[in-house]
PDB file as gemmi writes it, atoms N, CA and C in Angstrom:
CRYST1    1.000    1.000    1.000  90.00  90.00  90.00 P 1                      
ATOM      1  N   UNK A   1     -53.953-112.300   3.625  1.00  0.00           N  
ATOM      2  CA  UNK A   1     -53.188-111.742   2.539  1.00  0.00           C  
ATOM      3  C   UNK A   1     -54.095-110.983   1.569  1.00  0.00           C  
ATOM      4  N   UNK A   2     -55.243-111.722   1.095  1.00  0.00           N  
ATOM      5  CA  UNK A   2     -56.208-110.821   0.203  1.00  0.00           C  
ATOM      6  C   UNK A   2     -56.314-109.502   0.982  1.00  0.00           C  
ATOM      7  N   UNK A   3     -56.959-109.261   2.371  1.00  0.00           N  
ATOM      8  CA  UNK A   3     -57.276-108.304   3.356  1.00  0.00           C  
ATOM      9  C   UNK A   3     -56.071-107.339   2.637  1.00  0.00           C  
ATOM     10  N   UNK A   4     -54.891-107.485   2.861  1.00  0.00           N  
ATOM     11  CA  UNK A   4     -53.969-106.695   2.894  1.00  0.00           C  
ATOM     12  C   UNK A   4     -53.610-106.355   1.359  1.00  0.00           C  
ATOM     13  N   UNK A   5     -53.769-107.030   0.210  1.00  0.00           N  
ATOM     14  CA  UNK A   5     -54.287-106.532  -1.106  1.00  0.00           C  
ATOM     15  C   UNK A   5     -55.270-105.247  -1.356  1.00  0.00           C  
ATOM     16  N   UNK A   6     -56.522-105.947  -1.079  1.00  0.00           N  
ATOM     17  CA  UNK A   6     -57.381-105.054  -0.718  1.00  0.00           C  
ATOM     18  C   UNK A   6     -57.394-103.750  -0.690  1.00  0.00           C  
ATOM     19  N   UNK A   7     -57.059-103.590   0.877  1.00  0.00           N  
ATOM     20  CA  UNK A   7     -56.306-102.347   1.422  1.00  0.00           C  
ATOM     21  C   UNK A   7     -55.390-101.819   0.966  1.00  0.00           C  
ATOM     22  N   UNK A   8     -54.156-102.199   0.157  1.00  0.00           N  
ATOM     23  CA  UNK A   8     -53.515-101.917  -0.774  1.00  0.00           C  
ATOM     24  C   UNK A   8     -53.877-101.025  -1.985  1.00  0.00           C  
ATOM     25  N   UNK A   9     -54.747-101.528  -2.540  1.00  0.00           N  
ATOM     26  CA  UNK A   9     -55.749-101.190  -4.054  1.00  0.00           C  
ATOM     27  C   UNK A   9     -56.196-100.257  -3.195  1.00  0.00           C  
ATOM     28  N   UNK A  10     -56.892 -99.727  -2.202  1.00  0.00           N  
ATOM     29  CA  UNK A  10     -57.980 -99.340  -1.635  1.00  0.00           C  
ATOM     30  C   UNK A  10     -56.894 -98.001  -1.211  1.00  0.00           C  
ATOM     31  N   UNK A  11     -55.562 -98.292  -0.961  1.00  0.00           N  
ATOM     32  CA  UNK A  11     -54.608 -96.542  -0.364  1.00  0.00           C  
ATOM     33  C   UNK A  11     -54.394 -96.390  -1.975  1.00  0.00           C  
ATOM     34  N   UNK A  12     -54.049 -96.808  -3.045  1.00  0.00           N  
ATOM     35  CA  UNK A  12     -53.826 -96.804  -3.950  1.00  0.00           C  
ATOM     36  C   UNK A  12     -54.805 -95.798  -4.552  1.00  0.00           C  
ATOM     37  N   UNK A  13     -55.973 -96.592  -4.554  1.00  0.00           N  
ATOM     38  CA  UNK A  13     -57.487 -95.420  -5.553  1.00  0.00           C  
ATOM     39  C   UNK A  13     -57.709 -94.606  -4.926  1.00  0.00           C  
ATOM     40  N   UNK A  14     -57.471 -94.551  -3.305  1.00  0.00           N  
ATOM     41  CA  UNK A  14     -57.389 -93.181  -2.430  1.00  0.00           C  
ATOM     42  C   UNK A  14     -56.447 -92.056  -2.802  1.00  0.00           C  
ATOM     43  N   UNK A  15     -55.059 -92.796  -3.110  1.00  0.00           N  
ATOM     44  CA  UNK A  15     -53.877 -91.865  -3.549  1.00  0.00           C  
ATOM     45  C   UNK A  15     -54.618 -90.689  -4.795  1.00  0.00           C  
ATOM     46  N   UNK A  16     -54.715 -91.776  -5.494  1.00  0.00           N  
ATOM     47  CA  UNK A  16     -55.140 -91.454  -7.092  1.00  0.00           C  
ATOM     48  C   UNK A  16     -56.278 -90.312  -6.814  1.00  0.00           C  
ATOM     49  N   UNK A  17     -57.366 -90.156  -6.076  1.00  0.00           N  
ATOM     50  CA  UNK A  17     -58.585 -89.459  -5.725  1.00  0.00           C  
ATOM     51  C   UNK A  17     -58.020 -88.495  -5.338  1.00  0.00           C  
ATOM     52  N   UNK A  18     -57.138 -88.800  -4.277  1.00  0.00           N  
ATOM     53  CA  UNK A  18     -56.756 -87.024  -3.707  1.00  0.00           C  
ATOM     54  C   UNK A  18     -55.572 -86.440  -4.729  1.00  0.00           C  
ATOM     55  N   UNK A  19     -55.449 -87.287  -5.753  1.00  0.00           N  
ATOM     56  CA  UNK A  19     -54.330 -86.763  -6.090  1.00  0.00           C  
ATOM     57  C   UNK A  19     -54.757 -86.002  -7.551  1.00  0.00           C  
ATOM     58  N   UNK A  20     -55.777 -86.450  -7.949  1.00  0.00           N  
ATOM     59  CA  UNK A  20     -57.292 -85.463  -8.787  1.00  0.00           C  
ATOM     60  C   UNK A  20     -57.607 -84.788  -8.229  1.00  0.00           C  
ATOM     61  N   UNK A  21     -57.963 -84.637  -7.020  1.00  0.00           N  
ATOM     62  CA  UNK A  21     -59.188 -83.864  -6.017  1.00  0.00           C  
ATOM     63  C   UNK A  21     -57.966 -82.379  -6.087  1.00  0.00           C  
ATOM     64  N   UNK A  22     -56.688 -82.806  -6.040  1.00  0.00           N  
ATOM     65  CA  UNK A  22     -55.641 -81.898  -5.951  1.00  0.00           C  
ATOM     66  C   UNK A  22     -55.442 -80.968  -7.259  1.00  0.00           C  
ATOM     67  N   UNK A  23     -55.270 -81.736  -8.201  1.00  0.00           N  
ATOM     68  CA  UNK A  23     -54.995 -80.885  -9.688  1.00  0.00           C  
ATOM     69  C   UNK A  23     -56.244 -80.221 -10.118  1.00  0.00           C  
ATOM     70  N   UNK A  24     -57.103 -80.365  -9.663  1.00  0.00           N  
ATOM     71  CA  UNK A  24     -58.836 -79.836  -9.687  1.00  0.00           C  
ATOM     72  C   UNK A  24     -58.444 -79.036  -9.034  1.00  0.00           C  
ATOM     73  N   UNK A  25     -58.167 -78.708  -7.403  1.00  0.00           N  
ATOM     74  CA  UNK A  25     -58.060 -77.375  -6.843  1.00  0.00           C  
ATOM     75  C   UNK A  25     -57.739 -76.608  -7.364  1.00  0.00           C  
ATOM     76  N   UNK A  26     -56.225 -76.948  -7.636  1.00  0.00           N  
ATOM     77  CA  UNK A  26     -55.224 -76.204  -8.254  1.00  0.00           C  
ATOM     78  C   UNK A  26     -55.612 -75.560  -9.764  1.00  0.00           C  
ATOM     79  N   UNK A  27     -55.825 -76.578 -10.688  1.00  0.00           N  
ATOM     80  CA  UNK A  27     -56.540 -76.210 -11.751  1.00  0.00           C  
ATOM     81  C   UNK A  27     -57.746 -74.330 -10.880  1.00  0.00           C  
ATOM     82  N   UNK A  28     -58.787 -74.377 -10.505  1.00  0.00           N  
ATOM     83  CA  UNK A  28     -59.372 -73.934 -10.348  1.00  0.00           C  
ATOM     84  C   UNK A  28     -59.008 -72.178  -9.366  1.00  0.00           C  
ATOM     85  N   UNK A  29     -57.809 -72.831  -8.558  1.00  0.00           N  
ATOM     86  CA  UNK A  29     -57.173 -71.678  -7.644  1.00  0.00           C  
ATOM     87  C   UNK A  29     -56.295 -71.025  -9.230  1.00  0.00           C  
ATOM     88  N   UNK A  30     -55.479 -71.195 -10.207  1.00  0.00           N  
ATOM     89  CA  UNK A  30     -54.981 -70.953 -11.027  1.00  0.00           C  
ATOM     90  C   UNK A  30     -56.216 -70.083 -12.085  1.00  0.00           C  
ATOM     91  N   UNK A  31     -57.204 -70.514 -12.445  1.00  0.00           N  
ATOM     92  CA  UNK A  31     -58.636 -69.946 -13.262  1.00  0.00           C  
ATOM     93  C   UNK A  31     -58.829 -68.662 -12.092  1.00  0.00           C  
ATOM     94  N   UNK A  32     -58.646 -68.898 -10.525  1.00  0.00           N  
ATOM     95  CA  UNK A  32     -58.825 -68.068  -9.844  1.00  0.00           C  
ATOM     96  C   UNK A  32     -58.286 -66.540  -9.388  1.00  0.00           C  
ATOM     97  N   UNK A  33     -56.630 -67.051  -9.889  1.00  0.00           N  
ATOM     98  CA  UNK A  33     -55.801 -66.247 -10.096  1.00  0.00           C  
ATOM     99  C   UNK A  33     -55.682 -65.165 -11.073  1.00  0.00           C  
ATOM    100  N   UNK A  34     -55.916 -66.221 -12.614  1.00  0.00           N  
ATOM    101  CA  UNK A  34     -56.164 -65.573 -13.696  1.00  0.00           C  
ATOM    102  C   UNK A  34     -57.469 -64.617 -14.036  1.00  0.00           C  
ATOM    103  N   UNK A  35     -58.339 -64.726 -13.221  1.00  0.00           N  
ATOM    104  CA  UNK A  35     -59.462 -63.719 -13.073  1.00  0.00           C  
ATOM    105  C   UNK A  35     -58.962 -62.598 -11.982  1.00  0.00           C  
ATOM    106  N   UNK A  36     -58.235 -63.106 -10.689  1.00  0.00           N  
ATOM    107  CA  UNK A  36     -57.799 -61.897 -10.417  1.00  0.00           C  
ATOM    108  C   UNK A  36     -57.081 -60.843 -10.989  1.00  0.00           C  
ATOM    109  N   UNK A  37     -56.320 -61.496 -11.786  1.00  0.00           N  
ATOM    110  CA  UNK A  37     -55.484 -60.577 -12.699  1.00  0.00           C  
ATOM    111  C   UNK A  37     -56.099 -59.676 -13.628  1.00  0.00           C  
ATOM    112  N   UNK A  38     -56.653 -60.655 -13.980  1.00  0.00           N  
ATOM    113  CA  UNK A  38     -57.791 -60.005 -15.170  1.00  0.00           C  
ATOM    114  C   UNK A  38     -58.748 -58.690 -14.396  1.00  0.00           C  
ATOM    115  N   UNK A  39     -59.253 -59.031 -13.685  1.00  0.00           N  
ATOM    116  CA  UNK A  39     -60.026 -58.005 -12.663  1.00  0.00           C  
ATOM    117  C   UNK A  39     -59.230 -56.621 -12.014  1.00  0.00           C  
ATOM    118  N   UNK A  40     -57.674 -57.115 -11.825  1.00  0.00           N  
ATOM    119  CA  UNK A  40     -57.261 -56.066 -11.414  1.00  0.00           C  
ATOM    120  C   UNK A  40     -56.519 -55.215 -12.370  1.00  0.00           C  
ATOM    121  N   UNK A  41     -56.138 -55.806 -13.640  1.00  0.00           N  
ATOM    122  CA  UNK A  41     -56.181 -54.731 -14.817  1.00  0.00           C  
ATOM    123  C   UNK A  41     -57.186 -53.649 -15.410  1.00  0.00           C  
ATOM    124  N   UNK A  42     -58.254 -54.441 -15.529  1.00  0.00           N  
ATOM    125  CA  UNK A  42     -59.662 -53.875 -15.836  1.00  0.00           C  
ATOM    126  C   UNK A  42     -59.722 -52.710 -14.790  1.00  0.00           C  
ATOM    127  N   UNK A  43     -59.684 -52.560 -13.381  1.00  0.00           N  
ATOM    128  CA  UNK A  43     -59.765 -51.850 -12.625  1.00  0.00           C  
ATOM    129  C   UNK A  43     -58.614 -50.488 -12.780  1.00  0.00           C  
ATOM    130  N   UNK A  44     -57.487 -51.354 -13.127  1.00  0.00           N  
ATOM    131  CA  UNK A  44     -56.432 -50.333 -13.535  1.00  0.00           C  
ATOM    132  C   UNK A  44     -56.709 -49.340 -14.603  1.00  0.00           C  
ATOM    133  N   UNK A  45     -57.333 -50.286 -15.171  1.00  0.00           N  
ATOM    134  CA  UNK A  45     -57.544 -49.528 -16.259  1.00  0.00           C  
ATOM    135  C   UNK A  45     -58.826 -47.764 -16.831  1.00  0.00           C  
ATOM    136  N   UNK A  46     -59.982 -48.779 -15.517  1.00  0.00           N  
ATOM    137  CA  UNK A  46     -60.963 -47.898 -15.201  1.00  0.00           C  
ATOM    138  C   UNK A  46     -60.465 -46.658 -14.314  1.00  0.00           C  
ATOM    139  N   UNK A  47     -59.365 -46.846 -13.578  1.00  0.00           N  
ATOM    140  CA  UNK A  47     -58.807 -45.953 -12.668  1.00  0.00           C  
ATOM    141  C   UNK A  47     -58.265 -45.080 -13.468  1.00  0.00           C  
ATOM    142  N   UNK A  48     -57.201 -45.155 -14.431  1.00  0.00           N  
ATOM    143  CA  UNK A  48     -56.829 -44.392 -15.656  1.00  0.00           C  
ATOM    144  C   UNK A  48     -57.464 -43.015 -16.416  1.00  0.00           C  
ATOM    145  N   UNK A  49     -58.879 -44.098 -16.645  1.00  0.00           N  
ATOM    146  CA  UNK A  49     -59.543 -43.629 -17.846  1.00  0.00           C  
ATOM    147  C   UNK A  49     -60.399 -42.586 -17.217  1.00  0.00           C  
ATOM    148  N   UNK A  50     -60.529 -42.789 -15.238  1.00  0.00           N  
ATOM    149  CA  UNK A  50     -61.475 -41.328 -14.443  1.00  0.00           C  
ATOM    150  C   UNK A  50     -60.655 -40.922 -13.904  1.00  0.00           C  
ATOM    151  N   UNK A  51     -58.771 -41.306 -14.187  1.00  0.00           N  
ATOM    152  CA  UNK A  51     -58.170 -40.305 -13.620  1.00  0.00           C  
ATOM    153  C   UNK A  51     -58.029 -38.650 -15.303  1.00  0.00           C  
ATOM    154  N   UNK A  52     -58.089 -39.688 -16.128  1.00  0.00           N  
ATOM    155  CA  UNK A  52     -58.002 -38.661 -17.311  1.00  0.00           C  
ATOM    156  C   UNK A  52     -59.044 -37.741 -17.475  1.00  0.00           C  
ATOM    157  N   UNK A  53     -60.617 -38.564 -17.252  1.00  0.00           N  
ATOM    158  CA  UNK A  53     -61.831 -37.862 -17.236  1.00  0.00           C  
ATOM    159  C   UNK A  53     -61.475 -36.766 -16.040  1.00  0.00           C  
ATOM    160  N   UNK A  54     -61.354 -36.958 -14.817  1.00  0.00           N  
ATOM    161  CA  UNK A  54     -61.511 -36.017 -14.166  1.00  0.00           C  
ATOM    162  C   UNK A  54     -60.046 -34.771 -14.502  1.00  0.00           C  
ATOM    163  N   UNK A  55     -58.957 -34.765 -15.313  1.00  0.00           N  
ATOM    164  CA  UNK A  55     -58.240 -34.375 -15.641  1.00  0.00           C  
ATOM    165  C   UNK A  55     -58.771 -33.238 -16.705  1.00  0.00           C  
ATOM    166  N   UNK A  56     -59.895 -33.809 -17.851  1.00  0.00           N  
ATOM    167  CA  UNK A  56     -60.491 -32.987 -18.895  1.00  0.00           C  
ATOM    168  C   UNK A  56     -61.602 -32.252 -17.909  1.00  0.00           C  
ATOM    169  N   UNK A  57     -62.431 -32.665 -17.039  1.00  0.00           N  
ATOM    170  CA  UNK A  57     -63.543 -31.937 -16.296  1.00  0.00           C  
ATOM    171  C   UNK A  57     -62.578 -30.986 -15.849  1.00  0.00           C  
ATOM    172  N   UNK A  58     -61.695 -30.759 -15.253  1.00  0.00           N  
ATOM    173  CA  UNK A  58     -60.656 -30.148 -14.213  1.00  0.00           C  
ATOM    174  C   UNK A  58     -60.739 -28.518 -15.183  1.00  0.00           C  
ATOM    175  N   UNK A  59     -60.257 -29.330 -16.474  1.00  0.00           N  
ATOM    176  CA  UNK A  59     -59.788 -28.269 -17.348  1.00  0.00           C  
ATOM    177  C   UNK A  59     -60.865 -27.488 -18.346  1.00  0.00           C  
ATOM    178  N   UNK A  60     -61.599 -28.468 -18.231  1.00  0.00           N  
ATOM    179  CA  UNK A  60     -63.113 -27.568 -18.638  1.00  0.00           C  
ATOM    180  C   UNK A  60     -63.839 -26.849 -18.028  1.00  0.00           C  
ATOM    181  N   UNK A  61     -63.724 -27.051 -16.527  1.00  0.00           N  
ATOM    182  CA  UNK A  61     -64.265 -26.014 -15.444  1.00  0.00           C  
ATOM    183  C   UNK A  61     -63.762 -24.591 -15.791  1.00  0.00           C  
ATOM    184  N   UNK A  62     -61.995 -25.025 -15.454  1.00  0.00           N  
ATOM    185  CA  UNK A  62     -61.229 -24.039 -15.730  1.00  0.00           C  
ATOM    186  C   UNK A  62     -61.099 -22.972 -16.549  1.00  0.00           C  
ATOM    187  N   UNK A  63     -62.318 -23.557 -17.945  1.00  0.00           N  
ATOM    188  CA  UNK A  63     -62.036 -22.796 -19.224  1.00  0.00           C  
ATOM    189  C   UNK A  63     -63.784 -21.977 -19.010  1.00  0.00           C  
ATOM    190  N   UNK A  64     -64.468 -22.477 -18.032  1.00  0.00           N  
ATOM    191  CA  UNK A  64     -65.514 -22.505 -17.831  1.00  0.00           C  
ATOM    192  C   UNK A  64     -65.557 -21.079 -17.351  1.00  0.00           C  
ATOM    193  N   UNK A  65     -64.908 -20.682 -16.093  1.00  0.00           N  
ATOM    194  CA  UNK A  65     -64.671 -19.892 -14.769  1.00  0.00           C  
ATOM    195  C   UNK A  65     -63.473 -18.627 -16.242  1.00  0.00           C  
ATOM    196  N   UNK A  66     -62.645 -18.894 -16.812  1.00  0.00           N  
ATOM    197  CA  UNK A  66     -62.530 -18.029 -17.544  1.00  0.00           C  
ATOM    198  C   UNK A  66     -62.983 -17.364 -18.186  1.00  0.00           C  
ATOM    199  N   UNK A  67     -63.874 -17.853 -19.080  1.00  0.00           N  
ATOM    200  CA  UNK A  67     -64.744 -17.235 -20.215  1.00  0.00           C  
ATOM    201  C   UNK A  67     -66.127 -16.637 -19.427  1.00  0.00           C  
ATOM    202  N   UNK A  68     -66.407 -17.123 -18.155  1.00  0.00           N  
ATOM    203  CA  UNK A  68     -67.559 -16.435 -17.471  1.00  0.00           C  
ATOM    204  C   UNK A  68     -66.877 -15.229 -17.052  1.00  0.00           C  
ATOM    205  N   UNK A  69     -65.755 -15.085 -16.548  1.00  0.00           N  
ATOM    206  CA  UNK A  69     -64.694 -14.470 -15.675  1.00  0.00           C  
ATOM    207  C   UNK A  69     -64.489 -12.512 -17.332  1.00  0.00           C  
ATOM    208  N   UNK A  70     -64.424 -13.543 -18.158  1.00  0.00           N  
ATOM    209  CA  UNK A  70     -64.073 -12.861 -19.615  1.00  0.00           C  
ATOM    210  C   UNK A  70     -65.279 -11.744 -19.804  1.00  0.00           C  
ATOM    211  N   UNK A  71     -66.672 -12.726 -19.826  1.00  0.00           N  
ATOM    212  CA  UNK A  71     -67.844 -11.845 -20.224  1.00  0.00           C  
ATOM    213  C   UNK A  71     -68.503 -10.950 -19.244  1.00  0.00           C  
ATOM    214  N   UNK A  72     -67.959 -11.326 -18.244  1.00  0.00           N  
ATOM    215  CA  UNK A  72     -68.622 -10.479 -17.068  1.00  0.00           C  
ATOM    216  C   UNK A  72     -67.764  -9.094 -17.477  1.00  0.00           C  
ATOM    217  N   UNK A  73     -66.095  -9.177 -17.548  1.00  0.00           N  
ATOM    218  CA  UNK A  73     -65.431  -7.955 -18.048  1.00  0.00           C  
ATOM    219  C   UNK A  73     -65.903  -6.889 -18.714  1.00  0.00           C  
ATOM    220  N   UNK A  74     -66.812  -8.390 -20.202  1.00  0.00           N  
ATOM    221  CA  UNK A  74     -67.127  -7.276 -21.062  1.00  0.00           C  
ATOM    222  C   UNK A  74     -68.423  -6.611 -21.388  1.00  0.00           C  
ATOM    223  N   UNK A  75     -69.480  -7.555 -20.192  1.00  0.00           N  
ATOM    224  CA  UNK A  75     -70.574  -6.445 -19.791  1.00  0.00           C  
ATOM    225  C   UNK A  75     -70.489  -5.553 -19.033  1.00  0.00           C  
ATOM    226  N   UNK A  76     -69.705  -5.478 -17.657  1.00  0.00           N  
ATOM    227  CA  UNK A  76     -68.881  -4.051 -17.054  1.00  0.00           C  
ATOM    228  C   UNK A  76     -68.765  -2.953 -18.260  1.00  0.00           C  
ATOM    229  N   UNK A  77     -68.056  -3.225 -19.436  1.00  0.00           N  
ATOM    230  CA  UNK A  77     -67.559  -2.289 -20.296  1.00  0.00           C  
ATOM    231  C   UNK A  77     -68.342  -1.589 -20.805  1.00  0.00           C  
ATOM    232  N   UNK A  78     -69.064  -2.754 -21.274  1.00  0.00           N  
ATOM    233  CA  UNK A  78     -70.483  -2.235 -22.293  1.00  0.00           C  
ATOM    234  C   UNK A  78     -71.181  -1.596 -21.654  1.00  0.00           C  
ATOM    235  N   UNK A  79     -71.672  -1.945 -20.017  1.00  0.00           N  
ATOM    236  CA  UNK A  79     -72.448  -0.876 -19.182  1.00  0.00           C  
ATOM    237  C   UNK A  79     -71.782   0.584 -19.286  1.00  0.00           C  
ATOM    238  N   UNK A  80     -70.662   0.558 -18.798  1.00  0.00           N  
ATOM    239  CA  UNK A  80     -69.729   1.848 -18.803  1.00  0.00           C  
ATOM    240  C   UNK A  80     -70.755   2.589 -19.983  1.00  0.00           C  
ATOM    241  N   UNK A  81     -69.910   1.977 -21.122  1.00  0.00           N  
ATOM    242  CA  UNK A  81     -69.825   2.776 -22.148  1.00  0.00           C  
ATOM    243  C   UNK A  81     -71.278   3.128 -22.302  1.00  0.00           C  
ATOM    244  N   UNK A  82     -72.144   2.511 -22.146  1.00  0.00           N  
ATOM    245  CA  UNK A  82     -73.808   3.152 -21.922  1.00  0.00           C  
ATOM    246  C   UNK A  82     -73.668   4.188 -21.578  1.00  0.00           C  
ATOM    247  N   UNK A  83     -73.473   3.914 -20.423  1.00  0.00           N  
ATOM    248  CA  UNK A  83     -73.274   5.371 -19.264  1.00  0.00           C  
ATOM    249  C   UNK A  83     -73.023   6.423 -19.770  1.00  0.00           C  
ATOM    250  N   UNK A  84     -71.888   5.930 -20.334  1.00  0.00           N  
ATOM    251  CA  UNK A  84     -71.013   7.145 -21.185  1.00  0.00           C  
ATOM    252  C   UNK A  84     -71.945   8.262 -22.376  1.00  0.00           C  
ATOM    253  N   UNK A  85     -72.469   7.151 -23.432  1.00  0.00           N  
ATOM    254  CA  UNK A  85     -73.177   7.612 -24.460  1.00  0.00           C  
ATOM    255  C   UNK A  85     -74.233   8.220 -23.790  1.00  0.00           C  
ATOM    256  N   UNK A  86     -75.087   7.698 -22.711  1.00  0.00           N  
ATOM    257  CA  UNK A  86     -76.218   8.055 -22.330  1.00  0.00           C  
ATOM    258  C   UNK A  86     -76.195   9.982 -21.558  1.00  0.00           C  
ATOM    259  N   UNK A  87     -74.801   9.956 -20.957  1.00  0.00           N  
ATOM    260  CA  UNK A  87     -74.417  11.066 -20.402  1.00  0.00           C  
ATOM    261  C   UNK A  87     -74.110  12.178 -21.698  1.00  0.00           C  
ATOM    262  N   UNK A  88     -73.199  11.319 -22.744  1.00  0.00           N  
ATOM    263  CA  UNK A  88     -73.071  12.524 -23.797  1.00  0.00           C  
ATOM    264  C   UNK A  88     -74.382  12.816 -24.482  1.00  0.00           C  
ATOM    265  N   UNK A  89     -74.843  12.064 -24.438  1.00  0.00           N  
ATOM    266  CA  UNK A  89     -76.402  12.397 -25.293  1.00  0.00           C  
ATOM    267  C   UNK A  89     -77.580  13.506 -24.749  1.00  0.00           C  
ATOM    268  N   UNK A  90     -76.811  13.303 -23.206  1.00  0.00           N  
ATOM    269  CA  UNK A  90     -77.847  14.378 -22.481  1.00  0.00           C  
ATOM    270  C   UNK A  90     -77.088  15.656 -22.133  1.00  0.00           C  
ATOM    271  N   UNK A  91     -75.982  16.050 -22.860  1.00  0.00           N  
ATOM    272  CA  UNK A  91     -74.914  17.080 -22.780  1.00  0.00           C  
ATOM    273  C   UNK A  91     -75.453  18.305 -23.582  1.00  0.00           C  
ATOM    274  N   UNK A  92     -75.755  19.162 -23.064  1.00  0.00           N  
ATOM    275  CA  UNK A  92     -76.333  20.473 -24.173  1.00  0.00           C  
ATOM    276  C   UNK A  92     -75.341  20.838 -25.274  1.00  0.00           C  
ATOM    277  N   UNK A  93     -74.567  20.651 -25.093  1.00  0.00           N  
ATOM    278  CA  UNK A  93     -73.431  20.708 -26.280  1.00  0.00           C  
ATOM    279  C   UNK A  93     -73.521  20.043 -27.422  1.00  0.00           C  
ATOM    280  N   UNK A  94     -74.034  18.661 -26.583  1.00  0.00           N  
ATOM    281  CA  UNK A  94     -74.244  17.614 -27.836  1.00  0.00           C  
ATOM    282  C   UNK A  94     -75.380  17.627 -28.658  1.00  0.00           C  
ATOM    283  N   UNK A  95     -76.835  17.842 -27.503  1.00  0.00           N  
ATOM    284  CA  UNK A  95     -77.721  18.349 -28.031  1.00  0.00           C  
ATOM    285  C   UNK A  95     -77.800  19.578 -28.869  1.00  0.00           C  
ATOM    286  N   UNK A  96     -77.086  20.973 -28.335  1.00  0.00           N  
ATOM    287  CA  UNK A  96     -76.985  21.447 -29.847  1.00  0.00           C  
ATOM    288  C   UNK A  96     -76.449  21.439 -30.784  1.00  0.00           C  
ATOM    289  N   UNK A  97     -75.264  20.592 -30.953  1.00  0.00           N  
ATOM    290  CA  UNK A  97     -74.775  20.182 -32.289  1.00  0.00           C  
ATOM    291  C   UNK A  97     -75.955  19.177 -33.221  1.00  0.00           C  
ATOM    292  N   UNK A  98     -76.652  18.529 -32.535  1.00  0.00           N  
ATOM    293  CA  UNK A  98     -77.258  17.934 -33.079  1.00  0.00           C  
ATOM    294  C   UNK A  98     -78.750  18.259 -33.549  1.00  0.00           C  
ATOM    295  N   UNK A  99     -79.004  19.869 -32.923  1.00  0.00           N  
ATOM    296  CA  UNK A  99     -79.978  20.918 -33.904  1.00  0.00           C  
ATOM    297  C   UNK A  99     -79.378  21.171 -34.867  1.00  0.00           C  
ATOM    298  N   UNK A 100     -78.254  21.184 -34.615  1.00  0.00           N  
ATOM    299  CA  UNK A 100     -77.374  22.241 -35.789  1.00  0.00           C  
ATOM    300  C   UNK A 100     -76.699  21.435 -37.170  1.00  0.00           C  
ATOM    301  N   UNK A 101     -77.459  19.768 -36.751  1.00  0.00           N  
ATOM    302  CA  UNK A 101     -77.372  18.929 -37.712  1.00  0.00           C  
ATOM    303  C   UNK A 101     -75.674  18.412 -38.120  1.00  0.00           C  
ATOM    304  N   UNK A 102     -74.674  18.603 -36.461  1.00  0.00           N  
ATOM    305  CA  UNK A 102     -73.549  18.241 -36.175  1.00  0.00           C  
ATOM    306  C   UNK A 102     -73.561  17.109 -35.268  1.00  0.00           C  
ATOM    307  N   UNK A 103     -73.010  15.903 -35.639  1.00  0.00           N  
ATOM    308  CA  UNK A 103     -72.648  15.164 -34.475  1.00  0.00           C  
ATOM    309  C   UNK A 103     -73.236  13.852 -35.374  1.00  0.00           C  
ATOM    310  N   UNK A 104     -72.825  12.886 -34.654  1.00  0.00           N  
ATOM    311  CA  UNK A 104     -73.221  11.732 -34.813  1.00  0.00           C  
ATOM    312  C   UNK A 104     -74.449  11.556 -33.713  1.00  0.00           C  
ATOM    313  N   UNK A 105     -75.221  10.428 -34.507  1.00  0.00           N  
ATOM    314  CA  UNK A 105     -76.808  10.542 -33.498  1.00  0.00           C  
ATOM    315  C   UNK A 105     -76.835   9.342 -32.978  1.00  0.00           C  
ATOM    316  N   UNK A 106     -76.878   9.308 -31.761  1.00  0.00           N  
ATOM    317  CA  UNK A 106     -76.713   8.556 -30.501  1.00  0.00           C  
ATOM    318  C   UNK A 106     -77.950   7.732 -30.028  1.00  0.00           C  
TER     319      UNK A 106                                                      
END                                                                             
């Protein structure tokens, strides 16, 4: 009869052990969870913040390729217009207005 006491007490503190050993898992799969979560916001969040970055790079290129796109226009022009002055300046017409103390001086 003690034997079977014993053994009794003995499934008993076994129960009790796995039945800690259990709320410990759980406890810990739950801490486990809550870091996943946590981890996969953070990530969400980083995903966001280089989908926006690459959204402003996108548009700064863009403004980039314009304004290069812009000045190239307006050195074309400015060459021209060299051209231009450089040709009227070597025009005998112009040159003699400008013995003759006519013209703007180039």
């Amino acid at each position: 009869h003690r034997e079977s006491e014993e053994r009794g007490e003995r499934i008993v503190a076994l129960q009790n052990e796995l039945s800690e050993q259990q709320q410990r898992a759980q406890q810990a799969l739950d801490q486990l969870h809550l870091g996943l979560q946590t981890s996969r916001q953070q990530l969400e969040t980083a995903v966001a913040d280089l989908s926006r970055a690459v959204g402003l790079l996108d548009r700064a290129e863009a403004t980039i390729v314009e304004r290069t796109d812009w000045a190239r226009r307006e050195q074309h022009k400015a060459e021209s217009l060299e051209r231009i002055v450089a040709l009227v300046s070597q025009s005998r017409w112009f040159r003699l207005g400008r013995r003759l103390k006519l013209g703007p001086k180039l």
